[in-house]
LODRENPA-398411 format. One record per residue (C-alpha): residue in one letter; x, y, z; residue number from 1. Coordinates in nm, 4 decimals. Example, Ala and Ser with C-alpha at 12.3 -4.5 7.8 and 13.67 -1.06 7.14 Angstrom:
% LODRENPA-398411
+------+----------+----------+----------+------+
| resn |        X |        Y |        Z | resi |
+------+----------+----------+----------+------+
|    A |   1.2300 |  -0.4500 |   0.7800 |    1 |
|    S |   1.3670 |  -0.1060 |   0.7140 |    2 |
+------+----------+----------+----------+------+
END
This chain:
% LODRENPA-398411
+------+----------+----------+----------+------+
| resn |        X |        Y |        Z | resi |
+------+----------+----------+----------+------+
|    X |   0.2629 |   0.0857 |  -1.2946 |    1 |
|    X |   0.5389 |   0.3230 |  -1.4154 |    2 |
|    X |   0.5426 |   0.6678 |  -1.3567 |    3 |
|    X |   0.5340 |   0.9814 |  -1.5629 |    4 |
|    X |   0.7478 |   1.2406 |  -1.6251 |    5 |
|    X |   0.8421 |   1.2052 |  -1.2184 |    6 |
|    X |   1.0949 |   0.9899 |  -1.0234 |    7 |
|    X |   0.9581 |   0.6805 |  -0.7784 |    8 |
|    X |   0.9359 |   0.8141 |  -0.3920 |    9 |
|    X |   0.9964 |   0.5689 |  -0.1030 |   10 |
|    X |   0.7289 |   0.7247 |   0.1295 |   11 |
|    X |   0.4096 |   0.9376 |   0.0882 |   12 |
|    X |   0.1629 |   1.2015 |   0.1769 |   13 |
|    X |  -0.0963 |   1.0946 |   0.4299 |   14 |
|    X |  -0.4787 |   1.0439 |   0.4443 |   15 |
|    X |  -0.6316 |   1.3241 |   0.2281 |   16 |
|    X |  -1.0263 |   1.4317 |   0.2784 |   17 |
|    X |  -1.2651 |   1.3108 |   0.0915 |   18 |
|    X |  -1.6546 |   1.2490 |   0.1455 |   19 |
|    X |   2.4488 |  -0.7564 |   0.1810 |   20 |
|    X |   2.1412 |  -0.7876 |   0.3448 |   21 |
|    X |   2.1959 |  -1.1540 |   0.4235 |   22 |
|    X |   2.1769 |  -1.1388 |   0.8149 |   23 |
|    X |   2.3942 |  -1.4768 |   0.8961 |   24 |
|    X |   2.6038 |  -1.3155 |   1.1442 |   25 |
|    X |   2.4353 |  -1.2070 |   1.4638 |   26 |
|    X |   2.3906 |  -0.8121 |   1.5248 |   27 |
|    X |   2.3731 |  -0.6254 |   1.8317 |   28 |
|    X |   2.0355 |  -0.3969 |   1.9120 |   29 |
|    X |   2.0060 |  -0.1223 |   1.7180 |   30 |
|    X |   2.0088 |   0.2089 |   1.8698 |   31 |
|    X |   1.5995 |   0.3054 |   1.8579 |   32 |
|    X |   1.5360 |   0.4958 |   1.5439 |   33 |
|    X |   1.8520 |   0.3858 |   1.3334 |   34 |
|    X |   1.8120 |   0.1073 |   1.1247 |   35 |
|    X |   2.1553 |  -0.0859 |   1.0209 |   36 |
|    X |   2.2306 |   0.0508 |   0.6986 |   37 |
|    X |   2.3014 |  -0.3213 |   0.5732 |   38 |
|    X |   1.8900 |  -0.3589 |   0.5694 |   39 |
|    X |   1.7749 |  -0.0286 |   0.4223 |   40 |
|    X |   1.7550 |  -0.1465 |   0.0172 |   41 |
|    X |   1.5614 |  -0.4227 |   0.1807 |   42 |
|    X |   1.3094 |  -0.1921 |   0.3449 |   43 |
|    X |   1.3214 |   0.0017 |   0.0442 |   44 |
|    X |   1.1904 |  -0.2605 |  -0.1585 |   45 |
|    X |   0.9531 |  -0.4031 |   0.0972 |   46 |
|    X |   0.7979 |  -0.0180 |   0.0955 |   47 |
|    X |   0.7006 |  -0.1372 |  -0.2410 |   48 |
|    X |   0.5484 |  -0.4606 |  -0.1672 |   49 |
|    X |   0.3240 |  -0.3230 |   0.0647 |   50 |
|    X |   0.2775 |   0.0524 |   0.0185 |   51 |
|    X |   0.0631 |   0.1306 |   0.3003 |   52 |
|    X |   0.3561 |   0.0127 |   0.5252 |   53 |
|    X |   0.5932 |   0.2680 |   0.4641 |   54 |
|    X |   0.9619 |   0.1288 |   0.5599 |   55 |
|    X |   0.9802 |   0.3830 |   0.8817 |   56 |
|    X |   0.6509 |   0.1541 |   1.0342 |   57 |
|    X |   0.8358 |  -0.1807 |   0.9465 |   58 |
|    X |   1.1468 |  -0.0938 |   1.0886 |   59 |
|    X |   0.9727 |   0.0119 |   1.4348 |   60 |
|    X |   0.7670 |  -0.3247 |   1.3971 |   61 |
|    X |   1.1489 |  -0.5217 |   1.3406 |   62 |
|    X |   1.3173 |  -0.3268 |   1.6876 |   63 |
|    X |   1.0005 |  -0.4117 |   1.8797 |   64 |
|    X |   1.0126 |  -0.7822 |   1.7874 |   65 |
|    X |   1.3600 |  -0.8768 |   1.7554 |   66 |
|    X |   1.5824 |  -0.5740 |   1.8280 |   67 |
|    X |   1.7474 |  -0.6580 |   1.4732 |   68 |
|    X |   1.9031 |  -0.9382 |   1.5769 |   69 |
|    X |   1.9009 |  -1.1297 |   1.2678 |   70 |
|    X |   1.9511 |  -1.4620 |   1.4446 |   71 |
|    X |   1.7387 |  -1.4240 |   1.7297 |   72 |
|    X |   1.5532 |  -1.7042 |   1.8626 |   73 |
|    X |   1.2291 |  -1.6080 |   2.0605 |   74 |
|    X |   1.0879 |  -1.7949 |   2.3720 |   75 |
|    X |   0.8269 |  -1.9155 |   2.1676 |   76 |
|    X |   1.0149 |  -2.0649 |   1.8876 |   77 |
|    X |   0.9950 |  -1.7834 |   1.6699 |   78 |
|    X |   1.2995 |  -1.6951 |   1.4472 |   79 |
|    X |   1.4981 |  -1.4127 |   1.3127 |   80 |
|    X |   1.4258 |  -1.0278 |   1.2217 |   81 |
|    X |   1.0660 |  -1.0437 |   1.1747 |   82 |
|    X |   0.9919 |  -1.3285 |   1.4853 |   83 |
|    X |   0.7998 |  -1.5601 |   1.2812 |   84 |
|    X |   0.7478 |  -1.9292 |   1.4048 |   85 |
|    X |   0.8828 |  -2.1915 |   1.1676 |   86 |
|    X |   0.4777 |  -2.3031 |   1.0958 |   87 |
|    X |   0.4393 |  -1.9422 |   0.9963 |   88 |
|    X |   0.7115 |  -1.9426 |   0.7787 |   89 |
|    X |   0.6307 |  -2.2518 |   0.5743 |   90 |
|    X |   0.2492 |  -2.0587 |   0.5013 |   91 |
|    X |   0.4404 |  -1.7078 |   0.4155 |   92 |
|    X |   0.8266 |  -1.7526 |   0.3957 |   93 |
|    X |   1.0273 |  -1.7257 |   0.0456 |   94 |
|    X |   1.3648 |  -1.6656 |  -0.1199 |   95 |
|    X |   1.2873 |  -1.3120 |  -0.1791 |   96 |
|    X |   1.6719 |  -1.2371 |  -0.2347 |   97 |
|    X |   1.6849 |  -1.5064 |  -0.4573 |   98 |
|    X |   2.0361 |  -1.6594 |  -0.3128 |   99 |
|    X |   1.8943 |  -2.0306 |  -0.2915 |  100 |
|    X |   1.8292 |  -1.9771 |   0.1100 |  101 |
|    X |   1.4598 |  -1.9399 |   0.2362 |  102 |
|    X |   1.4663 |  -1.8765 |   0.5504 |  103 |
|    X |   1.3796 |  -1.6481 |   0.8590 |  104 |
|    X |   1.7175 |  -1.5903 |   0.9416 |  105 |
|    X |   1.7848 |  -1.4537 |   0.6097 |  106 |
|    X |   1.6985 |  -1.0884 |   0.6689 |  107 |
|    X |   1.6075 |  -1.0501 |   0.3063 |  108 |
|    X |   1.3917 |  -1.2986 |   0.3118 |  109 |
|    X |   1.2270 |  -1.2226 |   0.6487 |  110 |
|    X |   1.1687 |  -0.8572 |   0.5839 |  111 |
|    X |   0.9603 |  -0.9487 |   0.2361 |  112 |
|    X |   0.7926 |  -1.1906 |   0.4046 |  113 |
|    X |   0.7053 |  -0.9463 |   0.6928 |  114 |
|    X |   0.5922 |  -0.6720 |   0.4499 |  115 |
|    X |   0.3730 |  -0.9401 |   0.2581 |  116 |
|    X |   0.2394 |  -1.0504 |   0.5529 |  117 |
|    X |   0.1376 |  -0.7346 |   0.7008 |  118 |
|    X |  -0.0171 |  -0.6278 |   0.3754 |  119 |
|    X |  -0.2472 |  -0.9118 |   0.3917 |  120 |
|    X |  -0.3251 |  -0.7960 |   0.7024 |  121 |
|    X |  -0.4195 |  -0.4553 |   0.5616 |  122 |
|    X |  -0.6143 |  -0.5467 |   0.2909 |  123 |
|    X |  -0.8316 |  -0.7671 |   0.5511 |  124 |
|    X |  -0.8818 |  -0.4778 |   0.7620 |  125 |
|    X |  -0.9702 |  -0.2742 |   0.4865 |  126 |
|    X |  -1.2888 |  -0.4821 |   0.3922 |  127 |
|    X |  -1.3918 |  -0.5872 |   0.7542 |  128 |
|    X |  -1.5906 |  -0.4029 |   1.0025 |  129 |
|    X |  -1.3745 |  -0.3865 |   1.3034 |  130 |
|    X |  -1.3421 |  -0.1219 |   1.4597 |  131 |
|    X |  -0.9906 |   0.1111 |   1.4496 |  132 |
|    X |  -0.7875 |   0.1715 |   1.1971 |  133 |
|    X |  -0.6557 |  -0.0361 |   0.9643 |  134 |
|    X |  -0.2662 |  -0.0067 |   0.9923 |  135 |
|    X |  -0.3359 |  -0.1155 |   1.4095 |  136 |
|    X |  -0.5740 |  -0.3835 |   1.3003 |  137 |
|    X |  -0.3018 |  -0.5191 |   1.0488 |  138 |
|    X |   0.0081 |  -0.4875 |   1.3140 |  139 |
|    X |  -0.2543 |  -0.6479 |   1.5945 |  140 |
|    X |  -0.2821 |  -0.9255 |   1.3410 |  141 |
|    X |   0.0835 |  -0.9957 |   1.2965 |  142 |
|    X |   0.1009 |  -1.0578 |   1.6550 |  143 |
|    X |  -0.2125 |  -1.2277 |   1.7128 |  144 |
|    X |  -0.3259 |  -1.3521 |   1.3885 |  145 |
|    X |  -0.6382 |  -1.2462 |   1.1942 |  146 |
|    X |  -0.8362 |  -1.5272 |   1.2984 |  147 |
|    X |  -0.8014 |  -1.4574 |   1.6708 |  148 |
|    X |  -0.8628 |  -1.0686 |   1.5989 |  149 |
|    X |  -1.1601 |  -1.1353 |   1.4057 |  150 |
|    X |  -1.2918 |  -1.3511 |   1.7271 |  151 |
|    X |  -1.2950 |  -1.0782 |   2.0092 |  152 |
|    X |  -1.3695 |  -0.8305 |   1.7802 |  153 |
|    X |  -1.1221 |  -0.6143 |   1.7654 |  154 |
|    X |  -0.8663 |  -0.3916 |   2.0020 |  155 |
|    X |  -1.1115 |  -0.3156 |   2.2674 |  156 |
|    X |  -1.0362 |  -0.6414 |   2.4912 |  157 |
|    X |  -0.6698 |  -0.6674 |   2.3849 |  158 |
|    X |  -0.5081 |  -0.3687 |   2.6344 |  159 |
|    X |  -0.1691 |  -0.5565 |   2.5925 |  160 |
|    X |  -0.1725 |  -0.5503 |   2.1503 |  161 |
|    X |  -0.2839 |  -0.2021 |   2.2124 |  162 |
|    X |   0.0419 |  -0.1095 |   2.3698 |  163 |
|    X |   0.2304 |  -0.3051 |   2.1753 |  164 |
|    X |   0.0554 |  -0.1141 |   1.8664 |  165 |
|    X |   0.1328 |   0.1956 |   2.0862 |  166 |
|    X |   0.5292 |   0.1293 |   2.1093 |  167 |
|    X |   0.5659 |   0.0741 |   1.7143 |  168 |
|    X |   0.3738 |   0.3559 |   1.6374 |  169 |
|    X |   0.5560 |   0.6167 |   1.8697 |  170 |
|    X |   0.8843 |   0.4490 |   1.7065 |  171 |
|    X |   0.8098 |   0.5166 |   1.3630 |  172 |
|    X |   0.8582 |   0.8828 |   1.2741 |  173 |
|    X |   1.2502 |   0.8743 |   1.4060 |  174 |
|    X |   1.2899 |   0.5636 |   1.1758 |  175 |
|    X |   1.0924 |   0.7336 |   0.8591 |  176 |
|    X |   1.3582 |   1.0005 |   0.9267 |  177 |
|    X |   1.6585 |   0.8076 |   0.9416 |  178 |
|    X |   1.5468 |   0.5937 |   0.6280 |  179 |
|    X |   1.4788 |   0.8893 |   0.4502 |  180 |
|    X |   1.0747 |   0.8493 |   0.4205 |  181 |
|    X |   0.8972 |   1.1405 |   0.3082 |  182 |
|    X |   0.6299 |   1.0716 |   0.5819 |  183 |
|    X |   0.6388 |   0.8513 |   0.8755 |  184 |
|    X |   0.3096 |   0.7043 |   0.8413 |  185 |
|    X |   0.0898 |   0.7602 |   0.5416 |  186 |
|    X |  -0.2487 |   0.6785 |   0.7564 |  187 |
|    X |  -0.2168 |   0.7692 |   1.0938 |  188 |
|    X |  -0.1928 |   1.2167 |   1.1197 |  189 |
|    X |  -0.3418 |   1.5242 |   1.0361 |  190 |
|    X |  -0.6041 |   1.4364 |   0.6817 |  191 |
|    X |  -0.4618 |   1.6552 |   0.4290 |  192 |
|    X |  -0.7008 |   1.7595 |   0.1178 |  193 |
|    X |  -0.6451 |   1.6261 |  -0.2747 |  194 |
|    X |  -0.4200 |   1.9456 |  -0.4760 |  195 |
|    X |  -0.7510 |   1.9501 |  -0.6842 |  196 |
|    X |  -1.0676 |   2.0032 |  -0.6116 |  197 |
|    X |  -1.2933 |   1.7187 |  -0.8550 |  198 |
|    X |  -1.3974 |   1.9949 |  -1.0892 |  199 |
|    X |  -1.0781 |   2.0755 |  -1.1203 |  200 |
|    X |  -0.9663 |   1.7099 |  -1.1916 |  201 |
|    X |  -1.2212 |   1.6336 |  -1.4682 |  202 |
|    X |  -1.1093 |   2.0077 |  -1.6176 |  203 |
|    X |  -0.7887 |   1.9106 |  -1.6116 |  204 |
|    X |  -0.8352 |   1.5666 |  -1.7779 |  205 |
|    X |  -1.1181 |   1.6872 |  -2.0555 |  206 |
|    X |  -0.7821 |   1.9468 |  -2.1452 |  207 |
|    X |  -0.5513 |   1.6443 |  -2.1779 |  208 |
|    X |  -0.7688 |   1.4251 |  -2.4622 |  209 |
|    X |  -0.5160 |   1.3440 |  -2.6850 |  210 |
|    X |  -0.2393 |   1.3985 |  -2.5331 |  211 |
|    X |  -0.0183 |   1.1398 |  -2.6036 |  212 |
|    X |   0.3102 |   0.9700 |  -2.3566 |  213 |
|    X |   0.0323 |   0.7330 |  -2.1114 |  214 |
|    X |   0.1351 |   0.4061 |  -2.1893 |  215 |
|    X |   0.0397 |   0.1943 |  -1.9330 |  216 |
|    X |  -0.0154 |   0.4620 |  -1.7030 |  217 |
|    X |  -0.3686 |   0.4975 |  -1.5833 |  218 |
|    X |  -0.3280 |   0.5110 |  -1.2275 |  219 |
|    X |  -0.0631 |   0.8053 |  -1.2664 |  220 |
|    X |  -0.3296 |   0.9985 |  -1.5111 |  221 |
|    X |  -0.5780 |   0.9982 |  -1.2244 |  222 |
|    X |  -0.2953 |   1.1038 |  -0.9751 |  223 |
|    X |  -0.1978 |   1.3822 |  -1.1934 |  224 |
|    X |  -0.5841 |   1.4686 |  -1.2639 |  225 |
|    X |  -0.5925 |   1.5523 |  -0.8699 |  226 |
|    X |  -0.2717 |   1.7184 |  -0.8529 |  227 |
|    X |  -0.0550 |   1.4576 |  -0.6960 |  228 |
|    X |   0.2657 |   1.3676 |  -0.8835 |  229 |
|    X |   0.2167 |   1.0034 |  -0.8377 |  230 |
|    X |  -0.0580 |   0.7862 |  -0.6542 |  231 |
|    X |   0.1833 |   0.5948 |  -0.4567 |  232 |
|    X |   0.1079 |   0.2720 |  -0.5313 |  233 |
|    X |   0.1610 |   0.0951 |  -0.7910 |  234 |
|    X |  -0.1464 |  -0.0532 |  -0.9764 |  235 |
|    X |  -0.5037 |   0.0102 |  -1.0333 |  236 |
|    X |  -0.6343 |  -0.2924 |  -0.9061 |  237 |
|    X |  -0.4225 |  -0.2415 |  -0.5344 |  238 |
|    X |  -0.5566 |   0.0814 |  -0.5278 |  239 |
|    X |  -0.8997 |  -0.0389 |  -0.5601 |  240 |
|    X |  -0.8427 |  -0.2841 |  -0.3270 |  241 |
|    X |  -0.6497 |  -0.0980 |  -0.0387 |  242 |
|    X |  -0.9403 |   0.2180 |  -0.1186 |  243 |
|    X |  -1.1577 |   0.1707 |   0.2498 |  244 |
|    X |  -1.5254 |  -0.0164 |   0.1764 |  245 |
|    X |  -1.7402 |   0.2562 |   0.2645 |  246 |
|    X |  -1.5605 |   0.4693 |  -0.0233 |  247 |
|    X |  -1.6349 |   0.1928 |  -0.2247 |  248 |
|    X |  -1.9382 |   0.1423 |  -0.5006 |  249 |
|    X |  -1.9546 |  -0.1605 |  -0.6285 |  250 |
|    X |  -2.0610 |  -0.2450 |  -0.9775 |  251 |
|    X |  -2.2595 |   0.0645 |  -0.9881 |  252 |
|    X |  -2.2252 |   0.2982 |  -1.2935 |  253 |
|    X |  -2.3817 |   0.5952 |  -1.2111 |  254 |
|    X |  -2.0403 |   0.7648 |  -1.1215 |  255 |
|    X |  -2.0408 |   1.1143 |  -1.0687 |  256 |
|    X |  -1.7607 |   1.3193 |  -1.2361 |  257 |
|    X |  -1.4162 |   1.3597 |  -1.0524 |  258 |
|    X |  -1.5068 |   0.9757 |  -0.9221 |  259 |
|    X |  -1.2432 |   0.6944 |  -0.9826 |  260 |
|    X |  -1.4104 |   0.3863 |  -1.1872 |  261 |
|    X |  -1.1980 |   0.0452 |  -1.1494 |  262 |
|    X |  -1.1807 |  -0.2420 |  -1.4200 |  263 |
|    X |  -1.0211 |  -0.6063 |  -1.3908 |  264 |
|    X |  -0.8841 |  -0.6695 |  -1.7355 |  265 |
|    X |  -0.7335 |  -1.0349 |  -1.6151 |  266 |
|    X |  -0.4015 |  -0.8683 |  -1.5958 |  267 |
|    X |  -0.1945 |  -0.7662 |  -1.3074 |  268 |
|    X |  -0.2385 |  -0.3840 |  -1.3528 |  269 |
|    X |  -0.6004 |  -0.3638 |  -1.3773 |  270 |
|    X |  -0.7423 |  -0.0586 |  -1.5302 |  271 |
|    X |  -0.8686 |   0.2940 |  -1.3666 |  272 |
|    X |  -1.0294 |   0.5764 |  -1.5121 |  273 |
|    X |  -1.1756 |   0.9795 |  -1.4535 |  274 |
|    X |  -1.5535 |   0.9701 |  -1.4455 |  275 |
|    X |  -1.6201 |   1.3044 |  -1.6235 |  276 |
|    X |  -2.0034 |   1.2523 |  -1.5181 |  277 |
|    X |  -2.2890 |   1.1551 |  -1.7331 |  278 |
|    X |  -2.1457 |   0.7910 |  -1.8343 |  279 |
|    X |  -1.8034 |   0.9098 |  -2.0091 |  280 |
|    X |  -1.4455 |   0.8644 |  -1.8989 |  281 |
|    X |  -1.1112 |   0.9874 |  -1.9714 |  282 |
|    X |  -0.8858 |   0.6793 |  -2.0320 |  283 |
|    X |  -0.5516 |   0.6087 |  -2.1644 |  284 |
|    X |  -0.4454 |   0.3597 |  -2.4304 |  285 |
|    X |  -0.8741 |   0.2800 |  -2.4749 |  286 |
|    X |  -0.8538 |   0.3971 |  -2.8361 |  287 |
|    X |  -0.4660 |   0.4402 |  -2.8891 |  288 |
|    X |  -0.2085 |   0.3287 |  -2.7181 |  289 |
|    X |  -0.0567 |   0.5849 |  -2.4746 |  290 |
|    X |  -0.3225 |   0.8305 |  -2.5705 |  291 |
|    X |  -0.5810 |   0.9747 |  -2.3268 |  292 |
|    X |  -0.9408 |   0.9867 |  -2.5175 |  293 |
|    X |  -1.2860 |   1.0626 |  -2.4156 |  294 |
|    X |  -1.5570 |   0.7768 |  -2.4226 |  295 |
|    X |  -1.8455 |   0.6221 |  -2.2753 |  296 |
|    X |  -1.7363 |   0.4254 |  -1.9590 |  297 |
|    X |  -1.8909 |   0.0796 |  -2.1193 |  298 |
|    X |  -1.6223 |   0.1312 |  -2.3963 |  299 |
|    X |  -1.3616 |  -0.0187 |  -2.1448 |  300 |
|    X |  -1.5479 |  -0.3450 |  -2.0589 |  301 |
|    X |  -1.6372 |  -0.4024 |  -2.4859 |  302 |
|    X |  -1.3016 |  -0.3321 |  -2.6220 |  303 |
|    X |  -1.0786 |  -0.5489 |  -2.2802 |  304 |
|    X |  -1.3742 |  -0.7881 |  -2.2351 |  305 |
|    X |  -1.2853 |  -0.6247 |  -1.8555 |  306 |
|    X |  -1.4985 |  -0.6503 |  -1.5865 |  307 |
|    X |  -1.6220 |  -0.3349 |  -1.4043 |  308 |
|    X |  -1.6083 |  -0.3626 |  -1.0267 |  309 |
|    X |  -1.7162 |  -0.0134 |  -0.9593 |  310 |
|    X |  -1.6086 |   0.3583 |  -0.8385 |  311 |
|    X |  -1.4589 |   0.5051 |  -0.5667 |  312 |
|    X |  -1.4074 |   0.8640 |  -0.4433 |  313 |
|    X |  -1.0969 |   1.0368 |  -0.5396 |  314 |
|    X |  -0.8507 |   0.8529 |  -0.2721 |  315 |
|    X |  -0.5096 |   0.8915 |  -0.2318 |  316 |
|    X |  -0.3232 |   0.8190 |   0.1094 |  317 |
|    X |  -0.0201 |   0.7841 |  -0.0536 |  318 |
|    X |  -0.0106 |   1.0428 |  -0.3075 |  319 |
|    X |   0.2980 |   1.2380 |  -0.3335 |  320 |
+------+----------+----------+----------+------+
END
């Protein structure tokens, strides 16, 4: 999902209320909070891969494991930057740099893996019941796996993940600051309200019908609606996803205005829209291309034969 008429972030706002890079030569410890400036376009990108784990929290998560020591070998068998066993890596690993090498001691490769890996993580928080929140159930399940997590039931019983959890998240904000990260974590401080109020977001969007320059950029419309430059992650269908369960309606229509209704239009993007209340939407590119219109919510699922999997309140813990 491109971005309008403002330049891509690395890094975000937090919560808001609502109801070479090629590691093959081994590298001393770090000093805590300064990442080696050889891996910071990979953390970069992996802040892309995995929004909700800005680069500061990943870096934190590398010193605790392997001190970025690209070649390190753990007691365990694990390998590399990100500490993953060699069974691990076969389920998760890839050539991420694209240099013909896939493996963990490629620190390209083992940073992408470690930011896919933990956003798995995060979406499975998001839609379980655990208890805690979901950036300490997704680090607790990098080091434990889900399954195990899912088996005690949580943090409560697990007093040595909790400091573990404890150490990356105290490292975080001086990383975030040396990287450059507008914020150090985008879930875990002070809740911060949307710019706009809902009636001021469907006021807002009614004054933009037919305004043209939205190609492609739904997501960003309802961003802008609420007064955030940019939602902070890239497509609808993540944002649906990565929006918490309780937050969540599914399938039901009956949106009330300033709500956020999700499609699945069998492409990658996916498809969001402005409830404006009483059944009608403001959508981009629904009757022109690149245009924002006004029409009946049901005119989405006709004309994309999409599928409507519900709405959500107006969520953005990563707007910027």
């Amino acid at each position: 999902m491109r971005y309008r008429r403002v330049a891509a972030v690395v890094g975000g706002a937090v919560l808001p209320l609502i109801a070479g890079i090629f590691g093959v030569a081994s590298a001393a410890p770090a000093e805590t909070g300064a990442t080696p400036a050889r891996f910071h376009a990979a953390l970069a990108d992996a802040s892309y891969t995995c929004p909700h784990f800005p680069a500061g929290m990943q870096a934190a998560l590398i010193e605790v494991e392997s001190g970025w020591d690209p070649l390190k070998e753990g007691p365990n068998g694990t390998l590399g930057l990100a500490q993953l066993s060699m069974r691990m890596w076969q389920a998760w690993g890839r050539d991420a740099d694209g240099d013909g090498t896939n493996s963990p001691l490629d620190s390209w490769d083992a940073i992408d893996t470690q930011a896919r890996m933990l956003c798995t993580y995060y979406t499975q928080a998001v839609q379980s019941n655990l208890p805690g929140d979901r950036l300490s159930l997704a680090l607790a399940a990098y080091r434990l796996g889900w399954k195990r997590l899912n088996q005690v039931g949580g943090l409560a019983q697990l007093p040595v993940t909790r400091e573990y959890i404890a150490e990356i998240k105290a490292r975080t904000p001086r990383y975030a600051k040396g990287l450059g990260v507008a914020n150090s974590s985008r879930s875990l401080y002070t809740p911060v309200p949307n710019p706009r109020t809902p009636a001021s977001a469907v006021a807002w969007a009614r004054s933009m019908a037919g305004d043209y320059g939205w190609l492609n950029l739904c997501l960003n419309f309802t961003a802008q609606a609420y007064g955030w430059d940019h939602a902070g992650t890239r497509y609808a269908i993540d944002h649906w996803l990565f929006t918490p369960g309780g937050l969540r309606h599914h399938r039901e229509r009956n949106a009330p205005a300033g709500a956020l209704m999700f499609w699945d239009t069998g492409k990658r993007a996916g498809h969001v829209a402005l409830s404006l209340g009483n059944g009608y939407v403001a959508s981009n590119d629904i009757v022109t291309p690149g245009r924002i219109s006004i029409v009946p919510a049901w005119t989405i699922d006709e004309r994309w034969n999409a599928r409507y999997l519900g709405w959500t309140a107006p969520y953005f813990p990563d707007g910027v």
